[in-house]
NUZAVEX-871549 format. One line per 8 residues: their letters; for each residue z, x, y of N, C-alpha, C, O. Coordinates in steps of 0.1 Angstrom, whole numbers. Example, Ala and Ser with C-alpha at 12.3 -4.5 7.8 and 13.67 -1.06 7.14 Angstrom:
BEGIN
AS) 78:132:-57:78:123:-45:78:132:-33:85:142:-33  71:128:-22:71:137:-11:79:129:0:80:134:11
//
This chain:
BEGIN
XXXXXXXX) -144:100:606:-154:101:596:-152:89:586:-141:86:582  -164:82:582:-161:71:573:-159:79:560:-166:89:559  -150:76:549:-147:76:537:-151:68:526:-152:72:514  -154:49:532:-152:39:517:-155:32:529:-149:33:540  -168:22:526:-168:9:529:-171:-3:518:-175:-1:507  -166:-16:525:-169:-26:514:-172:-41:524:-168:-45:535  -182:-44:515:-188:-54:521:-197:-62:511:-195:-61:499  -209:-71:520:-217:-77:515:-228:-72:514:-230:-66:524
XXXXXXXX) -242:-71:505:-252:-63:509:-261:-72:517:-266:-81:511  -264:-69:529:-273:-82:540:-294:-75:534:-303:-83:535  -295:-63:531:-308:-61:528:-308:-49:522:-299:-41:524  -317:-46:514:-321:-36:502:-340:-32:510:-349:-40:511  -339:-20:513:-351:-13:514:-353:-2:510:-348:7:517  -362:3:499:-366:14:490:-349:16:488:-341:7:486  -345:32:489:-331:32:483:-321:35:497:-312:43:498  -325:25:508:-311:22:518:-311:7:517:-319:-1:514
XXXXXXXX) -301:7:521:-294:-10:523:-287:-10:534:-283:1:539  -283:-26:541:-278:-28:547:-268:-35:545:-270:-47:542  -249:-28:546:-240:-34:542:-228:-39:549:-218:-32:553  -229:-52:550:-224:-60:564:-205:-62:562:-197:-71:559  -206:-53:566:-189:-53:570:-182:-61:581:-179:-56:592  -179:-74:577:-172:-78:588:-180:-81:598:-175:-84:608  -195:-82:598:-200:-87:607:-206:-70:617:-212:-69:628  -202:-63:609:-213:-52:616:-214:-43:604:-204:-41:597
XXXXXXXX) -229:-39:603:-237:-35:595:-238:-24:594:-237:-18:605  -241:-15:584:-242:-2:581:-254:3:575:-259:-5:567  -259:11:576:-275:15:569:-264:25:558:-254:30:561  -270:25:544:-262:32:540:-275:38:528:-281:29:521  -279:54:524:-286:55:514:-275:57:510:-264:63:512  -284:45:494:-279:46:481:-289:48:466:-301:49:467  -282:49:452:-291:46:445:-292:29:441:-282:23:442  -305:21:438:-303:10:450:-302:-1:436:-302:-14:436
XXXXXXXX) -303:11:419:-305:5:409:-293:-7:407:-283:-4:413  -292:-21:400:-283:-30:400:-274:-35:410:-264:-42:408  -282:-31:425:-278:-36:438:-283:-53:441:-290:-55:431  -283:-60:446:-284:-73:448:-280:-76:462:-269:-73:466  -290:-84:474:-288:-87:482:-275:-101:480:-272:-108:470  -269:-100:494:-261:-110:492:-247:-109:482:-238:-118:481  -249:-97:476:-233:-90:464:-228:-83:470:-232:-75:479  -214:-85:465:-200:-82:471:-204:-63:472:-216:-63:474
XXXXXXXX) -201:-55:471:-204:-39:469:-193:-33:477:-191:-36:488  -185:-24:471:-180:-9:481:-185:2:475:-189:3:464  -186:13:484:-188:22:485:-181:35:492:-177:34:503  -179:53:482:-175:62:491:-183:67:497:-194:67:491  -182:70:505:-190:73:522:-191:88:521:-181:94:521  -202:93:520:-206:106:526:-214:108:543:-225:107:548  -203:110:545:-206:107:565:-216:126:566:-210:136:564  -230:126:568:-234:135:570:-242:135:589:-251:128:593
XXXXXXXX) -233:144:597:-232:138:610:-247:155:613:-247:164:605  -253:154:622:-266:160:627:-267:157:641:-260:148:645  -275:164:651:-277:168:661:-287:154:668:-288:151:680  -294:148:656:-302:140:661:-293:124:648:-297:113:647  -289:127:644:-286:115:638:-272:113:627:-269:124:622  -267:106:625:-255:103:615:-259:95:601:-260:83:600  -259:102:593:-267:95:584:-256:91:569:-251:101:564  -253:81:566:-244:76:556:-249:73:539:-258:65:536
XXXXXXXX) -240:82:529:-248:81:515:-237:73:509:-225:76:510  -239:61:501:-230:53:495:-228:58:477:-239:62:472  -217:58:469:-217:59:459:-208:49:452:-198:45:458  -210:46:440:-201:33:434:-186:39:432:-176:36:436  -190:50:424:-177:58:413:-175:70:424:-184:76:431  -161:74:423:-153:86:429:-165:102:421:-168:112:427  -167:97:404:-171:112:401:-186:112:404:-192:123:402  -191:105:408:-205:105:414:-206:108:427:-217:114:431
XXXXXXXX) -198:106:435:-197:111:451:-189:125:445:-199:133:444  -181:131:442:-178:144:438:-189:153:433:-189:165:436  -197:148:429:-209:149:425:-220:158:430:-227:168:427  -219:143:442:-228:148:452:-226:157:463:-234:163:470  -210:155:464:-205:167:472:-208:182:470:-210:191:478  -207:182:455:-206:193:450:-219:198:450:-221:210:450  -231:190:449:-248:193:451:-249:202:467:-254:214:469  -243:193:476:-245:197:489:-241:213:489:-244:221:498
XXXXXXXX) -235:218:479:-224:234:487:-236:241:480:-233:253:480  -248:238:475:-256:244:466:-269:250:477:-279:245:482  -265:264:478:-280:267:489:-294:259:486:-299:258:475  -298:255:499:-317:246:490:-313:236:490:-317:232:501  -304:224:483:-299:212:481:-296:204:492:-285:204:498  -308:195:497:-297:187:511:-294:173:501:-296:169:489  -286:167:515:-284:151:510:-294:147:503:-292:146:491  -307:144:507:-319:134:502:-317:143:486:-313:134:478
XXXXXXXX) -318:151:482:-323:155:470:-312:156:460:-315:156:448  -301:157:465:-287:153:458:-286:144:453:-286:142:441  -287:131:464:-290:120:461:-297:116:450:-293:109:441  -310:121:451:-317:117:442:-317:121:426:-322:115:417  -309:134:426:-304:139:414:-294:127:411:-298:116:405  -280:129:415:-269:116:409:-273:105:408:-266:95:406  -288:103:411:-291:87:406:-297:86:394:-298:75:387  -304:100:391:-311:101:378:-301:105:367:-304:103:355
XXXXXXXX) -291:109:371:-282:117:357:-267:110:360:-263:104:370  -263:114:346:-247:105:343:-239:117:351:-243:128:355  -228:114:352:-216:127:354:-217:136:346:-223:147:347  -209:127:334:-213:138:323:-220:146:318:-217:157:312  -236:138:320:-245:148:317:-251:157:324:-260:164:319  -247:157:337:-247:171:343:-237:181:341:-241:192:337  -225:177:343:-217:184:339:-216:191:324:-212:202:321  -221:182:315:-227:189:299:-237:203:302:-236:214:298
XXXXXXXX) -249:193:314:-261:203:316:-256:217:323:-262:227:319  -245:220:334:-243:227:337:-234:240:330:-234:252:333  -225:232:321:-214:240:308:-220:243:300:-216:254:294  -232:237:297:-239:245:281:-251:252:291:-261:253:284  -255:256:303:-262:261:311:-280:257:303:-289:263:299  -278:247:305:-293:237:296:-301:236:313:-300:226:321  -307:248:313:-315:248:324:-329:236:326:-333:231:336  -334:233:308:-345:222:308:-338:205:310:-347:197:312
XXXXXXXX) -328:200:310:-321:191:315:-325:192:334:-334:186:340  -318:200:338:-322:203:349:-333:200:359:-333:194:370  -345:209:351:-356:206:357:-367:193:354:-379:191:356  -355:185:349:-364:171:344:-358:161:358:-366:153:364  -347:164:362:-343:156:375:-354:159:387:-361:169:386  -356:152:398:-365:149:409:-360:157:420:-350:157:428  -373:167:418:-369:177:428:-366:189:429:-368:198:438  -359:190:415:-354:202:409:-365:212:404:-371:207:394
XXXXXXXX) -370:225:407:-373:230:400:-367:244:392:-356:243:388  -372:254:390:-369:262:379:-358:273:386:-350:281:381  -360:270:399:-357:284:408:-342:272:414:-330:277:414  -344:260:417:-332:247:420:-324:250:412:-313:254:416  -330:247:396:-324:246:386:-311:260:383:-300:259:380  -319:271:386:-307:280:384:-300:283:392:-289:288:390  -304:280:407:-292:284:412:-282:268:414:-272:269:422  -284:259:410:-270:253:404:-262:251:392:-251:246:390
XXXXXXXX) -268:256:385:-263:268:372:-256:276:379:-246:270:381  -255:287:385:-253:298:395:-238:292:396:-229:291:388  -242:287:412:-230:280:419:-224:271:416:-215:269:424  -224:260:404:-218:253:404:-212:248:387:-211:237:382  -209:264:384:-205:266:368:-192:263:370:-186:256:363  -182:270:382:-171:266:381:-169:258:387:-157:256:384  -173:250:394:-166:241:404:-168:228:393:-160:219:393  -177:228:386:-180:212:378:-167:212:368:-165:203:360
XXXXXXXX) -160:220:369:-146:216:358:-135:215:370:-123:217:367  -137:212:380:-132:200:390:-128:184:387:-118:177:387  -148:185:384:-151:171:389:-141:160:376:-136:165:366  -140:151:378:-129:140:371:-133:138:360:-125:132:352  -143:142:357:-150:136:341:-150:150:331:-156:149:321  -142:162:335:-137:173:332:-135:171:314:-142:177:306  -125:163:311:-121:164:297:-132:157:287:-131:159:275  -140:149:293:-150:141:285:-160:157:285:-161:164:275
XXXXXXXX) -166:160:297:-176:167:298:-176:179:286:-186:183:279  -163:184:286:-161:194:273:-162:195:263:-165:206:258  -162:181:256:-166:173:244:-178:170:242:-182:169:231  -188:167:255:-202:158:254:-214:168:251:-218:175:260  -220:169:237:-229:176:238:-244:168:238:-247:157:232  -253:176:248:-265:166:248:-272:159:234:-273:165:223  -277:147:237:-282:142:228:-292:145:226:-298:147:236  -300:146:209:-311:154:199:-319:138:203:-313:127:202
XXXXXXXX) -334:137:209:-338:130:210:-345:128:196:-353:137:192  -344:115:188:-346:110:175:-357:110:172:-360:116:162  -367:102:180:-379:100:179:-386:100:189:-382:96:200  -402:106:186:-410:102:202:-413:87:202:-421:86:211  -410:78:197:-409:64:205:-398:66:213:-400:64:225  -385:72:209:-376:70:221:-378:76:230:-375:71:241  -383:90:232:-388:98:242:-395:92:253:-395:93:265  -406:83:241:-415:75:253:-411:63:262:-415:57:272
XXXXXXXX) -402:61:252:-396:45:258:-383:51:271:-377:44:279  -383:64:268:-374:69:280:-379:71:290:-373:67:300  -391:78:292:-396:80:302:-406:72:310:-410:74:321  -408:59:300:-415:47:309:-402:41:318:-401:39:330  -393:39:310:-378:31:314:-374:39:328:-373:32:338  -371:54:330:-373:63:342:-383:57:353:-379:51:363  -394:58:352:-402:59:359:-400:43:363:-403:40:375  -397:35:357:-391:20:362:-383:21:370:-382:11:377
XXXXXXXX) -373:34:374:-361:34:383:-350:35:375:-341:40:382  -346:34:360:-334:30:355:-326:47:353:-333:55:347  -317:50:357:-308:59:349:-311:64:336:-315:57:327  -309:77:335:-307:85:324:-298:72:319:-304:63:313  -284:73:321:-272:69:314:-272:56:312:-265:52:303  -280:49:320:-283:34:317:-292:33:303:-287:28:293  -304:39:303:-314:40:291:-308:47:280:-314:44:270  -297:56:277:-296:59:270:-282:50:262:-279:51:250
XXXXXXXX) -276:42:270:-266:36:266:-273:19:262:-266:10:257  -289:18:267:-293:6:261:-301:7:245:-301:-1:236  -308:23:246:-314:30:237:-301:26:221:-302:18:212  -292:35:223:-284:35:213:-281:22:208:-271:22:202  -285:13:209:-279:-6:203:-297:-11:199:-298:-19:189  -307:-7:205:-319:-10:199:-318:-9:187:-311:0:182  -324:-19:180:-327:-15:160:-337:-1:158:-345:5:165  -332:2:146:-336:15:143:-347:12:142:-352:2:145
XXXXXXXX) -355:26:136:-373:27:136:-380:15:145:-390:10:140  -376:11:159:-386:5:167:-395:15:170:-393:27:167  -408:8:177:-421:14:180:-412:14:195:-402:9:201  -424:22:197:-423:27:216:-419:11:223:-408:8:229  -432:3:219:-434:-13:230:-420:-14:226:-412:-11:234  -416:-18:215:-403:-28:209:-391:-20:216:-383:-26:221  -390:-9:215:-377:-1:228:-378:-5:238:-367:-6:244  -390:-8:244:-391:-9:259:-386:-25:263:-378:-27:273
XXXXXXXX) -390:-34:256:-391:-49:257:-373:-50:253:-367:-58:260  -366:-44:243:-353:-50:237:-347:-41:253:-340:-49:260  -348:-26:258:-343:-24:271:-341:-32:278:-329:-35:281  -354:-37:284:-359:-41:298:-350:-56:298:-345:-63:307  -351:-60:279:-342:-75:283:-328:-73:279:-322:-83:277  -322:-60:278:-312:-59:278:-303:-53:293:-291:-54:295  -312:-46:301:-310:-45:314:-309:-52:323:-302:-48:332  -317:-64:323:-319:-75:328:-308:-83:332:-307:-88:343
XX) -299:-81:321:-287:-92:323:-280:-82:331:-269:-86:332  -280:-72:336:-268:-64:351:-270:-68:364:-263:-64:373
//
Protein backbone atom coordinates (compact mmCIF):
# COMPACT_ATOMS: atom_id res chain seq x y z
CA UNK A 1 0.00 0.00 0.00
CA UNK A 2 1.39 3.41 -0.88
CA UNK A 3 1.81 5.71 2.21
CA UNK A 4 3.89 9.19 0.84
CA UNK A 5 4.88 10.06 -2.52
CA UNK A 6 7.21 12.86 -3.75
CA UNK A 7 7.75 14.08 -6.92
CA UNK A 8 7.22 16.58 -9.68
CA UNK A 9 3.77 17.57 -10.69
CA UNK A 10 3.82 16.55 -14.77
CA UNK A 11 -0.22 17.85 -15.00
CA UNK A 12 -3.16 19.36 -12.98
CA UNK A 13 -6.77 18.38 -14.07
CA UNK A 14 -9.87 19.72 -12.21
CA UNK A 15 -8.70 18.38 -8.68
CA UNK A 16 -6.30 15.25 -9.93
CA UNK A 17 -2.81 15.58 -10.95
CA UNK A 18 -0.26 13.84 -12.35
CA UNK A 19 2.83 13.19 -10.03
CA UNK A 20 5.96 11.96 -11.76
CA UNK A 21 8.01 10.01 -9.60
CA UNK A 22 11.10 8.91 -10.94
CA UNK A 23 9.85 8.73 -14.20
CA UNK A 24 6.49 6.90 -13.48
CA UNK A 25 3.52 8.71 -12.85
CA UNK A 26 0.71 8.64 -10.50
CA UNK A 27 -2.89 9.99 -10.89
CA UNK A 28 -3.33 11.27 -7.46
CA UNK A 29 -6.78 13.25 -6.26
CA UNK A 30 -5.97 16.15 -4.60
CA UNK A 31 -7.06 19.60 -3.29
CA UNK A 32 -5.41 21.15 -6.38
CA UNK A 33 -5.47 24.89 -4.59
CA UNK A 34 -1.52 26.37 -4.72
CA UNK A 35 -0.48 23.30 -6.86
CA UNK A 36 1.72 24.24 -9.87
CA UNK A 37 2.66 22.09 -12.79
CA UNK A 38 6.28 21.40 -13.04
CA UNK A 39 6.66 21.94 -8.67
CA UNK A 40 8.54 19.91 -6.54
CA UNK A 41 5.28 18.33 -4.23
CA UNK A 42 5.01 15.21 -1.69
CA UNK A 43 2.24 13.82 -0.60
CA UNK A 44 0.48 11.12 2.17
CA UNK A 45 -1.11 8.62 0.25
CA UNK A 46 -4.56 7.34 0.89
CA UNK A 47 -4.37 4.08 -1.11
CA UNK A 48 -8.29 3.34 -1.46
CA UNK A 49 -8.11 -0.19 -3.38
CA UNK A 50 -11.92 -1.36 -5.08
CA UNK A 51 -12.99 -4.17 -7.18
CA UNK A 52 -12.81 -2.22 -10.31
CA UNK A 53 -10.11 0.30 -9.52
CA UNK A 54 -7.25 1.73 -7.10
CA UNK A 55 -7.76 5.08 -6.64
CA UNK A 56 -5.01 7.45 -4.70
CA UNK A 57 -5.89 10.77 -2.46
CA UNK A 58 -2.78 13.09 -1.89
CA UNK A 59 -2.53 15.42 1.19
CA UNK A 60 0.26 18.00 2.02
CA UNK A 61 0.03 17.90 6.03
CA UNK A 62 -0.06 14.57 8.20
CA UNK A 63 -3.32 16.45 10.17
CA UNK A 64 -5.21 16.82 6.98
CA UNK A 65 -4.84 13.09 5.80
CA UNK A 66 -5.76 12.16 9.61
CA UNK A 67 -8.40 14.05 8.68
CA UNK A 68 -9.58 12.52 5.97
CA UNK A 69 -9.07 9.19 7.41
CA UNK A 70 -11.17 9.96 10.03
CA UNK A 71 -14.18 11.35 7.48
CA UNK A 72 -13.91 7.81 5.80
CA UNK A 73 -14.99 5.76 9.34
CA UNK A 74 -18.18 8.13 9.05
CA UNK A 75 -21.25 6.00 7.68
CA UNK A 76 -22.50 8.11 4.14
CA UNK A 77 -18.90 9.68 3.77
CA UNK A 78 -16.79 8.22 0.84
CA UNK A 79 -13.38 9.44 -0.40
CA UNK A 80 -14.78 11.96 -3.08
CA UNK A 81 -16.73 13.82 -0.35
CA UNK A 82 -14.08 13.73 2.38
CA UNK A 83 -12.00 14.99 0.15
CA UNK A 84 -13.85 17.66 -0.64
CA UNK A 85 -14.62 18.62 2.87
CA UNK A 86 -10.56 18.89 4.02
CA UNK A 87 -10.15 21.10 1.10
CA UNK A 88 -12.80 23.52 2.23
CA UNK A 89 -11.96 23.64 6.11
CA UNK A 90 -8.71 24.15 8.24
CA UNK A 91 -7.88 21.26 10.87
CA UNK A 92 -8.67 23.19 13.35
CA UNK A 93 -11.72 24.41 12.28
CA UNK A 94 -13.27 21.22 12.08
CA UNK A 95 -12.08 20.00 14.90
CA UNK A 96 -13.41 23.50 16.75
CA UNK A 97 -16.72 22.60 14.54
CA UNK A 98 -16.92 19.22 15.82
CA UNK A 99 -15.94 20.14 19.96
CA UNK A 100 -18.30 23.02 20.19
CA UNK A 101 -20.89 20.63 18.09
CA UNK A 102 -21.49 23.85 15.64
CA UNK A 103 -23.65 21.83 13.42
CA UNK A 104 -24.09 25.26 10.95
CA UNK A 105 -20.18 25.24 10.19
CA UNK A 106 -20.79 21.92 9.02
CA UNK A 107 -23.39 22.22 6.66
CA UNK A 108 -21.70 25.15 4.92
CA UNK A 109 -18.92 22.45 3.55
CA UNK A 110 -19.73 20.67 0.02
CA UNK A 111 -21.85 18.05 0.32
CA UNK A 112 -22.63 18.06 3.74
CA UNK A 113 -26.00 18.22 4.62
CA UNK A 114 -28.10 18.40 7.96
CA UNK A 115 -28.59 14.68 8.38
CA UNK A 116 -24.15 14.45 7.10
CA UNK A 117 -23.65 17.00 9.33
CA UNK A 118 -24.91 15.21 12.48
CA UNK A 119 -23.93 12.12 12.10
CA UNK A 120 -20.18 13.43 12.06
CA UNK A 121 -20.93 15.22 15.09
CA UNK A 122 -22.13 11.67 16.22
CA UNK A 123 -19.10 9.60 15.32
CA UNK A 124 -16.50 11.64 15.32
CA UNK A 125 -16.67 13.68 18.74
CA UNK A 126 -14.22 11.43 20.14
CA UNK A 127 -11.89 10.44 17.73
CA UNK A 128 -11.12 14.32 16.68
CA UNK A 129 -9.09 14.70 20.11
CA UNK A 130 -6.72 12.24 18.21
CA UNK A 131 -6.10 14.17 15.51
CA UNK A 132 -2.51 16.33 15.98
CA UNK A 133 -3.91 19.69 16.09
CA UNK A 134 -5.58 18.38 19.53
CA UNK A 135 -4.10 21.17 21.85
CA UNK A 136 -4.64 24.16 19.46
CA UNK A 137 -8.24 22.83 18.69
CA UNK A 138 -9.20 23.29 22.48
CA UNK A 139 -8.30 26.77 22.48
CA UNK A 140 -9.78 27.76 18.88
CA UNK A 141 -13.08 29.29 19.17
CA UNK A 142 -14.88 30.01 15.85
CA UNK A 143 -14.58 33.35 14.51
CA UNK A 144 -17.72 36.25 14.98
CA UNK A 145 -17.88 37.27 11.35
CA UNK A 146 -17.31 41.26 11.63
CA UNK A 147 -18.95 42.51 8.83
CA UNK A 148 -21.12 41.51 5.79
CA UNK A 149 -18.36 42.87 3.46
CA UNK A 150 -16.31 40.19 4.97
CA UNK A 151 -19.04 37.59 4.75
CA UNK A 152 -19.30 38.58 1.20
CA UNK A 153 -15.78 38.80 0.33
CA UNK A 154 -15.77 35.25 1.85
CA UNK A 155 -17.92 33.67 -0.11
CA UNK A 156 -16.90 35.10 -3.47
CA UNK A 157 -13.16 34.09 -2.40
CA UNK A 158 -14.80 30.22 -1.76
CA UNK A 159 -16.53 30.01 -4.74
CA UNK A 160 -13.00 30.99 -6.46
CA UNK A 161 -11.60 27.62 -4.97
CA UNK A 162 -9.63 29.27 -1.98
CA UNK A 163 -9.83 27.67 1.56
CA UNK A 164 -11.74 28.56 4.50
CA UNK A 165 -8.22 28.95 6.23
CA UNK A 166 -6.52 30.58 3.45
CA UNK A 167 -9.33 33.49 3.29
CA UNK A 168 -9.50 33.84 6.54
CA UNK A 169 -5.80 34.17 7.25
CA UNK A 170 -5.73 36.79 4.24
CA UNK A 171 -8.97 38.50 5.60
CA UNK A 172 -7.35 39.29 9.02
CA UNK A 173 -4.25 41.72 7.51
CA UNK A 174 -6.87 43.49 5.06
CA UNK A 175 -7.34 47.30 6.38
CA UNK A 176 -10.27 47.75 8.50
CA UNK A 177 -13.72 49.05 7.32
CA UNK A 178 -12.94 47.85 3.54
CA UNK A 179 -15.95 47.55 1.27
CA UNK A 180 -16.83 44.05 -0.08
CA UNK A 181 -14.69 44.92 -3.83
CA UNK A 182 -11.54 46.31 -1.71
CA UNK A 183 -11.47 42.68 0.40
CA UNK A 184 -11.66 40.95 -2.55
CA UNK A 185 -8.90 42.77 -4.75
CA UNK A 186 -6.26 43.24 -1.39
CA UNK A 187 -7.11 38.98 -1.13
CA UNK A 188 -6.91 37.95 -4.55
CA UNK A 189 -3.46 40.07 -4.63
CA UNK A 190 -2.42 38.83 -1.57
CA UNK A 191 -2.97 35.15 -2.66
CA UNK A 192 -1.44 35.57 -5.66
CA UNK A 193 1.98 35.61 -4.36
CA UNK A 194 1.56 31.45 -3.18
Amino acid sequence: MIGYLSGKIKFIFGDEIILDVNGVGYRISVNPSGLEIGAAAEFFIHTAVREDAINLYGFKTRETFELFENLLTVSGVGAKSALAIVSKISVAEFVAAVVNQDINALTKLPGVGKKSAQRILLELKDKVKNLSTENVAQDFKPVQIKSAAIDEATDALSALGYTSAEISAVLKRAPKNSTTEQLIKFALKELSKF
